[in-house]
PyMOL CGO cylinders between C-alpha atoms (Angstrom):
from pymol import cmd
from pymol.cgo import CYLINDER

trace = [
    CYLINDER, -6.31, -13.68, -7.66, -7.41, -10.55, -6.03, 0.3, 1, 1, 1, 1, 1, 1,
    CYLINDER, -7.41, -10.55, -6.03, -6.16, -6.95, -6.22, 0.3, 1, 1, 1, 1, 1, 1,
    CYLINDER, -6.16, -6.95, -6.22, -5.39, -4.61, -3.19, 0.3, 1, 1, 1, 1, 1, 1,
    CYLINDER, -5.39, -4.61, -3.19, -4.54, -1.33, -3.06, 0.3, 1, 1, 1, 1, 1, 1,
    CYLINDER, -4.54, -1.33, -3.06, -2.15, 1.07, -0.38, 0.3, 1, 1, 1, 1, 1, 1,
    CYLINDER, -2.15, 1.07, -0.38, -4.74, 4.06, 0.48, 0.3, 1, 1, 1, 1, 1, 1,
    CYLINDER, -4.74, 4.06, 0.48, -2.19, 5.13, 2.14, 0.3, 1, 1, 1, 1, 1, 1,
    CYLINDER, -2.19, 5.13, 2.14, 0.77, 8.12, 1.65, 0.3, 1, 1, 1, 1, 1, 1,
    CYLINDER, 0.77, 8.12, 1.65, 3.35, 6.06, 2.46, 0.3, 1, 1, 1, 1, 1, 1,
    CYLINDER, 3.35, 6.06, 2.46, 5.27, 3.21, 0.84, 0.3, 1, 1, 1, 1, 1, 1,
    CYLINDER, 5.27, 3.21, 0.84, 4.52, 0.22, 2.75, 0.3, 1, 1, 1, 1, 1, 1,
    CYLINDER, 4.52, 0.22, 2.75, 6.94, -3.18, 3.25, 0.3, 1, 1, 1, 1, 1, 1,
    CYLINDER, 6.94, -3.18, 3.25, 5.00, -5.82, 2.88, 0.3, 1, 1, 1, 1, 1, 1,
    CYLINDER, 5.00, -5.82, 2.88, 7.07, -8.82, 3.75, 0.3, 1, 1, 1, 1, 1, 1,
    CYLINDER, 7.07, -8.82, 3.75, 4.41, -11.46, 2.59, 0.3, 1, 1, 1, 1, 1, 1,
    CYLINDER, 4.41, -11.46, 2.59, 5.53, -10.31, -0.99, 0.3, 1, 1, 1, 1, 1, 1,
    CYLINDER, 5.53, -10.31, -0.99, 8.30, -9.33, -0.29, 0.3, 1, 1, 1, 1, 1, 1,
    CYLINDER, 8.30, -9.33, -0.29, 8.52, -6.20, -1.50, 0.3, 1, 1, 1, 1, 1, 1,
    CYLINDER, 8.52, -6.20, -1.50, 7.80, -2.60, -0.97, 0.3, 1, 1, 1, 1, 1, 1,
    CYLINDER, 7.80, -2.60, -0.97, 4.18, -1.37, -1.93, 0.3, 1, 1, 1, 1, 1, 1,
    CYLINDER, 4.18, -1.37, -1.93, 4.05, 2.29, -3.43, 0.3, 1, 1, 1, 1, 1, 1,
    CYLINDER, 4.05, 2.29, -3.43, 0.70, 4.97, -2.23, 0.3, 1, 1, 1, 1, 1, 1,
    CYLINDER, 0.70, 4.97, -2.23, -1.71, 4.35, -4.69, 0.3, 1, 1, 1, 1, 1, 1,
    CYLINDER, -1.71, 4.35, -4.69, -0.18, 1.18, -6.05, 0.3, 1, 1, 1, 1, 1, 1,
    CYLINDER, -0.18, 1.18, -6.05, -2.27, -2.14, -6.80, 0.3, 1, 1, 1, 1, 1, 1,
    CYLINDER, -2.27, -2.14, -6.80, -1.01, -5.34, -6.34, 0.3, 1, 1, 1, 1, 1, 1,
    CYLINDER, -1.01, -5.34, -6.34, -2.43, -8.39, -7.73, 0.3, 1, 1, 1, 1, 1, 1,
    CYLINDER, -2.43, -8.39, -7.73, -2.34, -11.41, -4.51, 0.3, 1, 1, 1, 1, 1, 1,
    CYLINDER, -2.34, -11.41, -4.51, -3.08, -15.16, -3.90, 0.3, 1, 1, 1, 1, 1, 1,
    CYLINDER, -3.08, -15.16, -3.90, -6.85, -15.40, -3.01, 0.3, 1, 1, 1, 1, 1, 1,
    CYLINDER, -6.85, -15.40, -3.01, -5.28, -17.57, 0.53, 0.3, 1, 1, 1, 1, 1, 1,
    CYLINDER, -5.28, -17.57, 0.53, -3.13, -14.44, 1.13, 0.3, 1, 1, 1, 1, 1, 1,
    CYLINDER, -3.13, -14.44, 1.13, -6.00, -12.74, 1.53, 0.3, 1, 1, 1, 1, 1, 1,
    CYLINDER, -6.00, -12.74, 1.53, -8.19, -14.48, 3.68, 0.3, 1, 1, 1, 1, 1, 1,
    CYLINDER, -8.19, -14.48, 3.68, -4.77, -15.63, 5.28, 0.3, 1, 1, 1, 1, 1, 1,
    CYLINDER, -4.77, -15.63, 5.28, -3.26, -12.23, 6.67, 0.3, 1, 1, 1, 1, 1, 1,
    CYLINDER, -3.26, -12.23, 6.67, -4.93, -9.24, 8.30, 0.3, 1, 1, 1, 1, 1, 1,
    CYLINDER, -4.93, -9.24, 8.30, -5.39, -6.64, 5.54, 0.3, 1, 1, 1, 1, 1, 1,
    CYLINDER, -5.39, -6.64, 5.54, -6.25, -3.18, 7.63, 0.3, 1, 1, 1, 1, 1, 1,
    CYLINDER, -6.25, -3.18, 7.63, -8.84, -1.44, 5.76, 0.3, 1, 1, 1, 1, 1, 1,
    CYLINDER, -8.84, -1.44, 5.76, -7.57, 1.46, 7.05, 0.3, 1, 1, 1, 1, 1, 1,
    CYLINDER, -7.57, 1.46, 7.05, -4.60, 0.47, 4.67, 0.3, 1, 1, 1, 1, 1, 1,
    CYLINDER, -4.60, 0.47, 4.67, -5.32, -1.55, 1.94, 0.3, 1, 1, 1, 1, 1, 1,
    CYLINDER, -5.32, -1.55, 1.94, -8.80, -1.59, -0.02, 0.3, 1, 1, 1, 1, 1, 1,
    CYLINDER, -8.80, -1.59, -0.02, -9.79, -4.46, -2.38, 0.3, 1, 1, 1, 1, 1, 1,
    CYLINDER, -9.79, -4.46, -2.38, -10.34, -3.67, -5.46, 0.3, 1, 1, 1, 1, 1, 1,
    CYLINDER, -10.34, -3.67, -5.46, -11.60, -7.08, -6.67, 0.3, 1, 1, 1, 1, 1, 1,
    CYLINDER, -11.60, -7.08, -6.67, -13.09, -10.07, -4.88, 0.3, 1, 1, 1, 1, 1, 1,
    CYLINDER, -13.09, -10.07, -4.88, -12.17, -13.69, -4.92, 0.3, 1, 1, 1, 1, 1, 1,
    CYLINDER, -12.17, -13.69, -4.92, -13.97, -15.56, -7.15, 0.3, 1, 1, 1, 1, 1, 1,
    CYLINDER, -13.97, -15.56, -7.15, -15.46, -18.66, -6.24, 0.3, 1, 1, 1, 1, 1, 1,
    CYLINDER, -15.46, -18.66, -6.24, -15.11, -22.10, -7.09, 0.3, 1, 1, 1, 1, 1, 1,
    CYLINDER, -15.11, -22.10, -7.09, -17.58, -23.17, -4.62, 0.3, 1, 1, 1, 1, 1, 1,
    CYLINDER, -17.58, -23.17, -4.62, -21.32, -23.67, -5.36, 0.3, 1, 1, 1, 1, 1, 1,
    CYLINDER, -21.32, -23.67, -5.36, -22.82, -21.97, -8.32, 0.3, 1, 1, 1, 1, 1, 1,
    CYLINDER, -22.82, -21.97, -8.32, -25.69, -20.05, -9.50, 0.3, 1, 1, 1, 1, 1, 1,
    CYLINDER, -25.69, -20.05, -9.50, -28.98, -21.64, -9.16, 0.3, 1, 1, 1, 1, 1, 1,
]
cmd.load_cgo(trace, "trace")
């Protein structure tokens, strides 16, 4: 799971979860959503980065 957040002012509809985002608001998503869907980063910043499964340290 990742978490995104609306930098914007504005509530934004986000039909992919189907429901309205608030300004300010994180949202936890699906790690495929993410890589899935265009996330402007003049919109949404992530606040946390997939993790992994592949590989491994060394």
């Amino acid at each position: 799971m990742v978490q995104i957040r609306n930098i914007t002012h504005e509530a934004l509809h986000v039909p992919l979860l189907g429901r309205v985002v608030e300004p300010d608001e994180l949202v936890e998503i699906d790690d495929m959503l993410l890589q899935g869907h265009v996330w402007p980063p003049t919109t949404w910043r992530v606040e946390t980065e997939p993790v992994s499964t592949k590989g491994g340290r060394r």
